[in-house]
C-alpha positions in Angstrom: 16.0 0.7 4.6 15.9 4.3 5.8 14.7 3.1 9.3 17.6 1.1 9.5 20.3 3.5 8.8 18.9 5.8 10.7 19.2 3.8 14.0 22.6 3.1 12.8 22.4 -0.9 12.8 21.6 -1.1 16.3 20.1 -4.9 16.8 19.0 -3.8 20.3 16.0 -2.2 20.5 16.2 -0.2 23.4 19.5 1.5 22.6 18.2 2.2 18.8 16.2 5.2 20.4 19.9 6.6 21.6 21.5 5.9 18.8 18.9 7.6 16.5 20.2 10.6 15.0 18.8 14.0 16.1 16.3 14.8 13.7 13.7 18.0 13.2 9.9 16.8 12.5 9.5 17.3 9.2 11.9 14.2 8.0 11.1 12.4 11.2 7.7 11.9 9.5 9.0 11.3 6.0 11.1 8.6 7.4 8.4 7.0 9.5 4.8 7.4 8.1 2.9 6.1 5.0 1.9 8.5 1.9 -1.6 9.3 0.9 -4.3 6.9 -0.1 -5.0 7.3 -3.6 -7.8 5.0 -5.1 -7.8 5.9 -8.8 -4.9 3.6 -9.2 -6.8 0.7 -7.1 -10.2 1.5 -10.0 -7.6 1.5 -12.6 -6.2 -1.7 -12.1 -9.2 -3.3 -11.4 -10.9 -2.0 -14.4 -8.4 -3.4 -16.7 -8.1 -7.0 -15.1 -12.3 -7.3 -15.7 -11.7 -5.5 -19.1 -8.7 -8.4 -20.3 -11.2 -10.7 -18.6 -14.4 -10.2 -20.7 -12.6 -9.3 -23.9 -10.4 -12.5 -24.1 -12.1 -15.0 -21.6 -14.5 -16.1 -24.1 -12.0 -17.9 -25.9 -9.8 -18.6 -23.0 -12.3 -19.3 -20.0 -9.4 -19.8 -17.7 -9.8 -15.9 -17.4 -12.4 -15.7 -15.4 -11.2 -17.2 -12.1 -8.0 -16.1 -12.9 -9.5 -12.5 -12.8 -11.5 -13.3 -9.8 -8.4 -14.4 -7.6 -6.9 -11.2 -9.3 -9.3 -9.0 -7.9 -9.8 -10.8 -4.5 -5.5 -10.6 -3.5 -6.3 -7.0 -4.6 -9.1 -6.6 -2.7 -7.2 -8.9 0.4 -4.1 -6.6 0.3 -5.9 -2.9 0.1 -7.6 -4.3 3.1 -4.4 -4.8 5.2 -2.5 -1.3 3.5 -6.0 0.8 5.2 -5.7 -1.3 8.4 -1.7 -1.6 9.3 0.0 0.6 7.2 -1.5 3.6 6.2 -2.0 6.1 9.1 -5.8 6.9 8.9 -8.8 5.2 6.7 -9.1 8.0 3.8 -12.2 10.6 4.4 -15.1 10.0 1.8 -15.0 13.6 0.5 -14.9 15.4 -2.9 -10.8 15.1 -2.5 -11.0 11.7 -2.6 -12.8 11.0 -5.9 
């Protein structure tokens, strides 16, 4: 939505860079790039759907491939967020975990 205000609802794509406003480098790259990778959420989530999975599938087996198609979109879609939209892979360093 940003992006679009910003090129003040120019349809034309080669007069949206002139009709962009003016804009110093700091909120240039706010506007346009991705925020950091952070994988304790992605562990997190994944923790709980095998958690729900194992603790309640025995008497409702209809967990388990429910969890596994879970985990697999999850697995699908942080696949194409490292690939398209964030900027660069994350660096396997102590920051990370």
């Amino acid at each position: 939505m940003k992006q679009w205000l910003d090129t003040k609802h120019e349809k034309d794509p080669h007069k949206r860079h002139f009709a962009t406003k003016k804009t110093a480098r700091a909120p240039y790259k706010a506007l346009y790039s991705s925020g950091d990778y952070v994988i304790h959420f992605k562990y997190s989530g994944v923790l709980n759907i095998v958690y729900i999975a194992f603790m309640y599938g025995i008497g409702i087996p209809l967990l388990f491939p429910i969890a596994g198609l879970s985990i697999f979109s999850q697995w699908v879609n942080e696949r194409y967020n490292v690939a398209y939209v964030f900027k660069l892979p994350p660096t396997l360093d102590e920051k990370l975990t």
